[in-house]
C-alpha atoms as one frame of an Amber mdcrd trajectory, in Angstrom:
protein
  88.272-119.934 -11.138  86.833-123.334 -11.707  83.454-124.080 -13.826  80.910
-124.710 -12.116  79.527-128.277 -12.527  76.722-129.204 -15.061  73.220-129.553
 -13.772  71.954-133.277 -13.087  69.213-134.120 -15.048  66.637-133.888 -11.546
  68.206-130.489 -11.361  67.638-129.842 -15.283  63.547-131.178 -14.699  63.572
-128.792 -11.475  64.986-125.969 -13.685  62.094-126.461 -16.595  59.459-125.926
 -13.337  58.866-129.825 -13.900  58.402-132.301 -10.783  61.216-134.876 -10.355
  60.135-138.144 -10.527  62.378-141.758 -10.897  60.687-142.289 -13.928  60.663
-138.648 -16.105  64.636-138.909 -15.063  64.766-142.234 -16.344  62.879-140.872
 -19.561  65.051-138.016 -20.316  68.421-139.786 -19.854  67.141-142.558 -22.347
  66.442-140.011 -25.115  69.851-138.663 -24.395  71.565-142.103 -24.654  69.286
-142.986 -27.508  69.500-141.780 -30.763  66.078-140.580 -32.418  64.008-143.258
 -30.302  60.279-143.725 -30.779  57.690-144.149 -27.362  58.030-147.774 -27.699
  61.662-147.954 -27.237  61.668-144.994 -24.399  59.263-147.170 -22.549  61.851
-150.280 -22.831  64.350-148.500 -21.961  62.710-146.440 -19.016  61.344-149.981
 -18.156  65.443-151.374 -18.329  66.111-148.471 -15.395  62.851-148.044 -13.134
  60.997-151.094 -13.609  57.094-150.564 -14.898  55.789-147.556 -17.018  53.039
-147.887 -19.552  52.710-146.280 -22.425  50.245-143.490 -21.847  52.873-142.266
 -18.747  55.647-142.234 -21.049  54.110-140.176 -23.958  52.894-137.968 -21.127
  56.087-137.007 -19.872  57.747-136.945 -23.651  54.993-134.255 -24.301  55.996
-132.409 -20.837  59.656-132.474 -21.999  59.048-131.655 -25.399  56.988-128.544
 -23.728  59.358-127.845 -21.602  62.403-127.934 -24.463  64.052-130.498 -22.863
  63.301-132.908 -25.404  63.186-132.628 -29.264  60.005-133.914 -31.090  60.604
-135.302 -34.750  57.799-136.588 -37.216  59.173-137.545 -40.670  56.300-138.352
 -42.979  55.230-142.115 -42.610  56.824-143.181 -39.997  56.132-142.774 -36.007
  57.477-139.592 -33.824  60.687-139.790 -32.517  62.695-138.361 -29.613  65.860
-136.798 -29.335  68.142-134.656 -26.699  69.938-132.653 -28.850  68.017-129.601
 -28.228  68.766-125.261 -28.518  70.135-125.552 -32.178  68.390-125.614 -35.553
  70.214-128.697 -36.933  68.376-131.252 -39.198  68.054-134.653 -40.138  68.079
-137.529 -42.797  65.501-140.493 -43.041  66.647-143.359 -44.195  63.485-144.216
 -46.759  64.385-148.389 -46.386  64.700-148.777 -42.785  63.694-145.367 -41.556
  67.170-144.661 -39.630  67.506-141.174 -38.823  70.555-139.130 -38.514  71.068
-135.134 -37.598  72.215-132.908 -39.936  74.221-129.672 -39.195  72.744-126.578
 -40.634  74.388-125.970 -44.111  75.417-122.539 -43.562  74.892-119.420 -40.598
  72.349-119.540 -37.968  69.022-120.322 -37.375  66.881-120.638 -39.505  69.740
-121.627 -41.524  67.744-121.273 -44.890  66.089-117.982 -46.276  62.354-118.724
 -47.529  61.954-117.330 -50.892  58.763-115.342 -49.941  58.203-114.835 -46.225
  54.531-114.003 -46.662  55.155-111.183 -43.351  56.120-113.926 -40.566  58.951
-113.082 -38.439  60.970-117.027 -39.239  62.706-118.208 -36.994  63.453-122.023
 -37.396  63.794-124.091 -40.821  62.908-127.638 -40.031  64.737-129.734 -43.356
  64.378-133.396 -43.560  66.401-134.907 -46.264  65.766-138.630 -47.290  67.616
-141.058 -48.753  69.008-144.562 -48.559  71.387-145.600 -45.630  74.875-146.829
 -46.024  73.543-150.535 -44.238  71.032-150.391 -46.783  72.588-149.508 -49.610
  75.257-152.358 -49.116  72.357-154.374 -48.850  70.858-153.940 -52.331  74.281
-154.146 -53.789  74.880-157.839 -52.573
């Protein structure tokens, strides 16, 4: 028996009840080649594939895929949003508080929400969003020269 084949990303938009257009595929396989891009560099990059987009267009279809779970919204404190395709898990991620990199983090232990709130105040949790912050490796070599 062989696997069936993995959905193309039109068929992935189709599958999320979202229209397929050149551009929202162009989009979505730039946040999945990226790695925790903000709307400026999507638009460059969506710009590199299909030509023009402005900026309104392409934070309207980041907001449809983040909607639609396509597409994972991120917001650490102080610096812009950013976009990333690793979607359907609970993992994390760690801000680099020089030059804002950002990097995922695996959950440290079981499943989601990977972290047991000390007083659950009656809500039914279901996600821990951690962001840990630190200094980068590029960073830190640079302070030490």
């Amino acid at each position: 028996m062989t696997a069936s084949p993995a959905p193309t990303t039109a068929g992935q938009l189709r599958g999320a009840g979202l229209r397929v257009t050149a551009a929202r595929v162009a989009l979505l396989e730039t946040v999945r080649d990226g790695d925790h891009l903000d709307a400026e560099a999507i638009a460059s990059g969506v710009r590199e594939r299909v030509g023009h987009i402005s900026l309104q267009a392409v934070y309207e279809a980041l907001h449809a895929l983040t909607a639609a779970g396509l597409v994972r919204r991120i917001e650490p404190a102080g610096h812009p949003a950013r976009f990333e395709g690793r979607v359907g898990d609970n993992h994390h991620h760690i801000v680099c508080r020089s030059c804002g990199a950002v990097a995922d983090v695996d959950c440290a232990v079981g499943d989601a929400p990977c972290l047991t709130a000390s007083d659950g105040h009656g809500f039914a949790i279901d996600e821990a969003e951690v962001v840990y912050w630190g200094t980068c490796p590029d960073c830190s070599t640079g302070r030490s020269s």
